[in-house]
N, C-alpha and C positions, 0 to 999 in steps of 0.2 A: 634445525634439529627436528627428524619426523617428528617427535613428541608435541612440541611446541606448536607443529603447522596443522597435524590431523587432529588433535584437541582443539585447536581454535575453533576448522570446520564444526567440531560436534560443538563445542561453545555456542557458537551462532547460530546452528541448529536446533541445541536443546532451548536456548533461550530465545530465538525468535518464537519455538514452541510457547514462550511466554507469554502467548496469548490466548491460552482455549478458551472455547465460548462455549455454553452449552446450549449448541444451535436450537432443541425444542423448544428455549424459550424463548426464539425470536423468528419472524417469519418472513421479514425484509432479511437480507444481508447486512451488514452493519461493514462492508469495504466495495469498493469497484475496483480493480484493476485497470490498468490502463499500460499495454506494454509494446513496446517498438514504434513509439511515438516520434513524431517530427513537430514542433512548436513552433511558433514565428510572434514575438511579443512587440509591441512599440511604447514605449514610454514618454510622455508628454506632458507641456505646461497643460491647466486647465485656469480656467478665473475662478480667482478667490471667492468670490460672494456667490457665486452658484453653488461652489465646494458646499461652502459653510451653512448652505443652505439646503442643500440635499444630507448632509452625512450626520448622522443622528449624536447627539453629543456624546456618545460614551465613546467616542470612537476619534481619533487623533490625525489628521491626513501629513502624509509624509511630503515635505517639502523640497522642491530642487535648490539646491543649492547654489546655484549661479543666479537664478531668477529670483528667486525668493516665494515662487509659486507652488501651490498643491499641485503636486503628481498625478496622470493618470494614468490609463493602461489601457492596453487592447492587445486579446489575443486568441490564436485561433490553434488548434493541434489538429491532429489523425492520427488515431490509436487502434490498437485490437483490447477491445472493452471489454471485460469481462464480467457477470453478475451473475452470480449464482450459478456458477457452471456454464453458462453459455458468454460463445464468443462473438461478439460484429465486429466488424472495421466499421469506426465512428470519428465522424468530426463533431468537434465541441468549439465555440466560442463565447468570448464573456468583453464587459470593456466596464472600468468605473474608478473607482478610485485608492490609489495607493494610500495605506495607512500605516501607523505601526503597530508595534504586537499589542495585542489587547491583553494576550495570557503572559508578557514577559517570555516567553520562549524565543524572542528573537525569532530567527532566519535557522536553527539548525547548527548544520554544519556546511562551510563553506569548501570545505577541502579534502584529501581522502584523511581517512586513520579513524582514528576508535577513541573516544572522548570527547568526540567537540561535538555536544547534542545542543548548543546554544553558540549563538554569537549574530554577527551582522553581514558576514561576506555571502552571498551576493545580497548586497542593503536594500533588494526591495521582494519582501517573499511573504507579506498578507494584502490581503486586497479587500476592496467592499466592492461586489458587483452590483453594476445597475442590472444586469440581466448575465444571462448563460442562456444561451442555445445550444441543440445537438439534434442530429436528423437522425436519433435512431431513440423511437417512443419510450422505450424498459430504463434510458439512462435516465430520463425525462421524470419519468415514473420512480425512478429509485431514488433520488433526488427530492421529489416532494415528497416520497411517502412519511408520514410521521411529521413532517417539515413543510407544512403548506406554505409556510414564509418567505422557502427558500425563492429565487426568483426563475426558474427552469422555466424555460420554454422549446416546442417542438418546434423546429426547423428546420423540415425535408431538402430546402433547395439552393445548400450550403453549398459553395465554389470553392473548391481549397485544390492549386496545383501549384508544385514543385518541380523545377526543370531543370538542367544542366546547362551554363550559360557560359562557360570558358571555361579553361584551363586552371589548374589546380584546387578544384571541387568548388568552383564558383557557382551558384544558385541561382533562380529566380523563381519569388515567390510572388503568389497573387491570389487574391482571399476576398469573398464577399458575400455578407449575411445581409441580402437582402432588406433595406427599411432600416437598417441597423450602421452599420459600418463595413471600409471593405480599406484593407493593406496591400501595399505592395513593398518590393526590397528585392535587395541584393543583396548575397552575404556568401560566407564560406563557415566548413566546419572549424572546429578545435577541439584536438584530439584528448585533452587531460579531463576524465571524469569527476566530479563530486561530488557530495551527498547533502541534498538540499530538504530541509520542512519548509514548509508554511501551509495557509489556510486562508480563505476564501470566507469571510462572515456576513451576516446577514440579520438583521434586528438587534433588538436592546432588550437588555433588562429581561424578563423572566421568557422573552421569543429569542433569546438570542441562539444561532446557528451557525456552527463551525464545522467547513467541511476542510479539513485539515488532509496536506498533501504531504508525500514523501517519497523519494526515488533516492537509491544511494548509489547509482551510475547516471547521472546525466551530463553529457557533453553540450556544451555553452558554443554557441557558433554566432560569430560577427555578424550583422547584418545593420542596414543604413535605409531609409525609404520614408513612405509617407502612409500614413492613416485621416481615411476620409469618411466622416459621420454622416448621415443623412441629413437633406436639409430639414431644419425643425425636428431632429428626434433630439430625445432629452439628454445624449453622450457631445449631440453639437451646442446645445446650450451650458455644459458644465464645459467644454471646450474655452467657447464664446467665440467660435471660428466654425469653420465644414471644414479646417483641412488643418492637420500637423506634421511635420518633419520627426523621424525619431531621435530622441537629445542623444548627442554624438557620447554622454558619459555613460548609458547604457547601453551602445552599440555591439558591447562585450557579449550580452548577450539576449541579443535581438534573435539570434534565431537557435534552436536547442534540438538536443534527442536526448529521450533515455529508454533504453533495452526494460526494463521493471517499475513500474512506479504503481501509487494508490490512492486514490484517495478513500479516508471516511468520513459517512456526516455523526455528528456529534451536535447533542442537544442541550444544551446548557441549565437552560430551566429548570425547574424543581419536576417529580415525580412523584406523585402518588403512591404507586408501589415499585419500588426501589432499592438497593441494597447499595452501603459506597464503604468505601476502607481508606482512611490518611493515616500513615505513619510509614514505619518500616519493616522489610522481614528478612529473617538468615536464614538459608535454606541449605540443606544437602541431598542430594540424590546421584540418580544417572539415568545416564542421555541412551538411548538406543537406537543405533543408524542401520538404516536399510537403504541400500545395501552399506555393507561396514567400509567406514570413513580411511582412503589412503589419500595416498600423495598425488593421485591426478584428478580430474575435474571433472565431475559428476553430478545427479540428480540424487540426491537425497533426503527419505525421507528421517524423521527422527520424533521418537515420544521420549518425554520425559516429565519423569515421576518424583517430587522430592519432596520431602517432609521438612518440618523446622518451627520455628518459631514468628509473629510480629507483633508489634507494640503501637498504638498508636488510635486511632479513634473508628469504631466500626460501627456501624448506625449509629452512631448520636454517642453511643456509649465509648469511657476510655478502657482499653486493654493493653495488659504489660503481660509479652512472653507466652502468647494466648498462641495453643497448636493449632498449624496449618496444613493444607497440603498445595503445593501445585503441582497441575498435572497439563501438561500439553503436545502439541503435533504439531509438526510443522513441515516445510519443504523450502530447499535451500539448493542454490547451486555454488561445488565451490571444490577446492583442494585441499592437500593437509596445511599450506600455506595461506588460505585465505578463503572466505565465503560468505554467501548473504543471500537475504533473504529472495525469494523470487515472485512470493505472492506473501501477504500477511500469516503471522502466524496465529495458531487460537491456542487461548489456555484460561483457565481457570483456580482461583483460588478460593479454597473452598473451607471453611473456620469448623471447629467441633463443632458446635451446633445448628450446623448444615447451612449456612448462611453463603454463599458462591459472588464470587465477583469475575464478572466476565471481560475479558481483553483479548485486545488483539494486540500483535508487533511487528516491529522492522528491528532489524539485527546487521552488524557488522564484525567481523572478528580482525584481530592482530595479535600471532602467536595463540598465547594458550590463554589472552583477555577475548573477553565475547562485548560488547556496548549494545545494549538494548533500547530502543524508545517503545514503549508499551502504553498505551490506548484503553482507557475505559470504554467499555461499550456504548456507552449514554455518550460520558464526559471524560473527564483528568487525564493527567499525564505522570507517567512513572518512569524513574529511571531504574535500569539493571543491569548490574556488572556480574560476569560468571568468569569463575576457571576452571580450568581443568586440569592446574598444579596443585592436587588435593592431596592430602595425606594419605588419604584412599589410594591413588594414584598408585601402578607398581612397573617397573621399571620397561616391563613387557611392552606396554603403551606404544612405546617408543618406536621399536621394532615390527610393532605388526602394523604400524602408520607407513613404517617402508616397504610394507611387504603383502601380506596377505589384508591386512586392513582391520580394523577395531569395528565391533560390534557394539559392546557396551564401555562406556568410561565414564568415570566419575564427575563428578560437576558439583561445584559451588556457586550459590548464586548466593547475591544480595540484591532487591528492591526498594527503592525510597520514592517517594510520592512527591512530587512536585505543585498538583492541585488534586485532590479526592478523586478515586476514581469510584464512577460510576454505572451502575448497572442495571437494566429493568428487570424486577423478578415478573416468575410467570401468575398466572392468576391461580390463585387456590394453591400456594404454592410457597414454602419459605426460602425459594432458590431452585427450586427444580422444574419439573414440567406439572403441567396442568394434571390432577389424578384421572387416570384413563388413559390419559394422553402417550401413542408410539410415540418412541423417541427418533430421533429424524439421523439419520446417518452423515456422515461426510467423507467424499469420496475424493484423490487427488489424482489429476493423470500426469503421467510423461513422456515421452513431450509432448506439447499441446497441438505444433504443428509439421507438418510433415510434407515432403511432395513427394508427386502420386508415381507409383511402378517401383517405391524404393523399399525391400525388406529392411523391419524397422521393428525391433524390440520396445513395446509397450507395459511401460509401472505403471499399477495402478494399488492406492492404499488406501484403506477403508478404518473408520474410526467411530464411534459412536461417547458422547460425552467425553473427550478426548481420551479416549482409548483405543485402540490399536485392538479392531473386531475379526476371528475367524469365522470362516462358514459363509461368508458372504459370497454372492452369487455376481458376475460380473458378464455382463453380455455387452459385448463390442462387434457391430458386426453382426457375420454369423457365427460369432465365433464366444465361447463361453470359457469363465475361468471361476475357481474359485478359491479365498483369500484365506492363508495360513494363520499360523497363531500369531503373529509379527502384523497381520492386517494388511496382508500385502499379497498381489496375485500379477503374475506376468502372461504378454499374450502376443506373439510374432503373428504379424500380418504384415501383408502388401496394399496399401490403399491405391485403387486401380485410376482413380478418376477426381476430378479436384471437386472441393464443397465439403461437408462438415460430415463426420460422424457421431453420431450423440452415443455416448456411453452409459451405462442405469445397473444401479446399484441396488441389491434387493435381499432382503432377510425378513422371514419370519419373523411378526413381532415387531418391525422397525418401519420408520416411513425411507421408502426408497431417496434413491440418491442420483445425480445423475449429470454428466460433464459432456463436453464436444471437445474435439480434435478437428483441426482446419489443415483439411489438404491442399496444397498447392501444385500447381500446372509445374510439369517439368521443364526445366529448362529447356531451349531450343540447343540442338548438335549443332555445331557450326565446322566446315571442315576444312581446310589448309592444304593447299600444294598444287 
């Protein structure tokens, strides 16, 4: 039913929106992106008494099952990294040890659909690393910022290649971080996607560090090989070997892709100045899609504004039925049958007496349910379920999801807290920015990348404190636009030649804003007869 498939899109929409942040009060990014990945993992025995001797007691190592031994890991990716508007291609690796969840959130979801924000399939998805490397310095740096604990380090002279080795997408991989450890394998795809959490932690007690991962398209691809540590580095002494086979029960998914994923760090510790919210909230509003949500599959972006009520503990103090508002933006790819998120969403909820908690999200929809996992900025985790079978809701819906497409549609949300979420307020400040202080814009493009000689219609939408900003000034190029009341400005160009175009966002009054687009080399013509 169009109703059912172009409400879910805006479902997923307005409520990955679920996450605005009000970027002037933060000056790091609080997500990375990481999209069009290729991953290659090994899972291994390691000896017990190094385990238990490196891994800090608050913290649990996941055991193999057939041996009876702590687990470890090793693995390496290549992404298009994103931070703050700019893109690399980046390689990342990490190696140390499987553990279980610290926060009780399990693994996610191991399957596609809308509901399974917990469980154990695929059984191994938090990790304690001895280290992370990556050869591109901004990941390095975004990584420690705030988080000196974390364990980043720079590693320009990363070996990561991928080749085609037979018949029916058979692979060969082969990977090496210098001083550290280096993979090899064999494997092939598989084609069924999932939607996987997990996280990546780092210290105890009031240092503790989560950098919490999420992709709701990753393909699982078989692979078989070995992983080889340095002689004497400290991944061969929690071994108690230089050399592993990968355990043939996680061969499942030794080697991965996924089209969108992110991760965020999240700081667990306590805060000085701080604002947090546990409990629950009902909410009503509506979602507003640019361009308006149909039944084929598109870039979209969507704010959404809803008022309501929640109950439950906000700074220290308890409140029952206490006015809220949320407000957020977000960008999604997807049909009237289905959609999700493509980068994190920002939203904000902000209590009568000006108090803001800031989040981000990942969203998936089914029909006219939306399933939310929303991120405190700092810390916590929330769950949110939205529709878009509202009483609001009028019959019209239905028809202009097959037809010309919906603009605005009604939306129900509910929020429930799973651990406090948390947020840094700014200084001088009981949730907003610093007094004096421009407020800082956020700018989204689409598409991000393009190859070069191809006429190519460019979205771009401008927000400020998740709101949807006109008058804004958009220079891409030589070429200039500027953004309607909706926050939104488009701009046909031909990118002639491969490399990046930086885009910059600029209003009176506001701190500019500013994104890249990554051109790519044309295909080569190839010609027959």
């Amino acid at each position: 039913m169009g109703f059912v498939r172009g409400t879910a899109v805006a479902a997923a929409l307005a409520l990955c929106a679920l996450a605005v942040r009000a970027e002037a009060a933060a000056t790091v990014p609080s997500f990375m992106r990481a999209d069009g990945c290729v991953e290659h993992q090994a899972f291994f025995d390691g000896d017990a008494a190094a385990v238990r001797a490196r891994l800090p007691r608050a913290y649990t190592p996941t055991v193999d099952p057939s041996s009876g031994r702590p687990l470890l890991f090793a693995r390496a990716e290549r992404c298009a990294v994103t931070i703050g508007g700019r893109t690399e291609t980046a390689t990342m690796a990490s190696a140390g040890i499987v553990i279980g969840s610290p926060d009780g959130r399990g693994c996610g979801s191991g399957a596609p659909g809308i509901g399974q924000t917990q469980g154990q399939n695929p059984p191994v998805c938090n990790w304690y690393p001895l280290f992370w490397v990556a050869d591109q310095r901004p990941i390095v740096d975004w990584l420690r910022a705030g988080a000196g604990g974390f364990p980043a380090v720079l590693a320009p002279n990363l070996s990561f290649q991928v080749a085609a080795s037979g018949a029916g997408g058979t692979t060969s991989f082969s990977f090496q971080a210098p001083a550290r450890f280096t993979m090899q394998d064999t494997g092939h795809p598989q084609p069924a996607p999932i939607n996987v959490r997990g996280g990546y932690w780092s210290g105890s007690g009031s240092d503790t560090i989560k950098l919490a991962f999420s992709t709701n398209d990753l393909a699982p691809g078989f692979a078989t090989g070995v992983v080889r540590a340095a002689p004497s580095s400290e991944l061969a002494r929690l071994m108690g070997a230089q050399q592993a086979s990968y355990l043939p029960e996680f061969s499942a998914i030794g080697g991965e892709h996924w089209g969108h994923g992110s991760y965020r760090k999240q700081l667990l510790g306590p805060s000085a100045r701080s604002d947090s919210f546990a409990g629950s909230c009902a909410l009503q509003g509506t979602d507003t899609f640019t361009p308006p949500a149909t039944n084929t599959a598109q870039d979209l972006h969507v704010v959404s504004d809803a008022t309501g009520t929640c109950s439950g503990t906000l700074d220290g103090r308890a409140v029952t039925d206490a006015p809220a508002r949320w407000r957020t933006i977000a960008h999604s790819y997807g049909t009237c049958s289905q959609a999700q998120t493509v980068e994190p969403g920002v939203a904000t909820l902000t209590f009568a007496d000006g108090t803001a908690i800031h989040t981000t999200l990942d969203f998936t929809t089914a029909a006219t349910s939306v399933d939310m996992d929303i991120y405190g900025e700092r810390s916590g985790f929330a769950n949110g379920q939205g529709t878009f079978a509202t009483q609001r809701t009028t019959p019209g819906v239905i028809a202009n999801c097959a037809g010309a497409g919906d603009r605005e549609v009604p939306m129900d949300l509910s929020i429930s807290t799973q651990s406090p979420l948390v947020s840094d307020r700014a200084a001088g400040s009981s949730g907003g920015q610093p007094p004096g202080a421009k407020p800082r814009l956020h700018l989204s493009v689409r598409p991000r990348r393009v190859r070069a000689g191809r006429s190519t219609l460019f979205s771009f939408v401008v927000s400020a404190h998740g709101r949807p900003l006109r008058g804004v000034v958009i220079r891409f190029g030589h070429r200039r636009a500027r953004t309607g009341r909706r926050g939104r400005a488009v701009i046909r160009a031909v990118p002639r030649r491969p490399g990046r175009i930086t885009v910059v966002a600029t209003k009176t009054g506001y701190r500019s804003a500013r994104a890249t687009v990554s051109v790519e080399r044309r295909p080569l013509l190839r010609f027959t007869g």
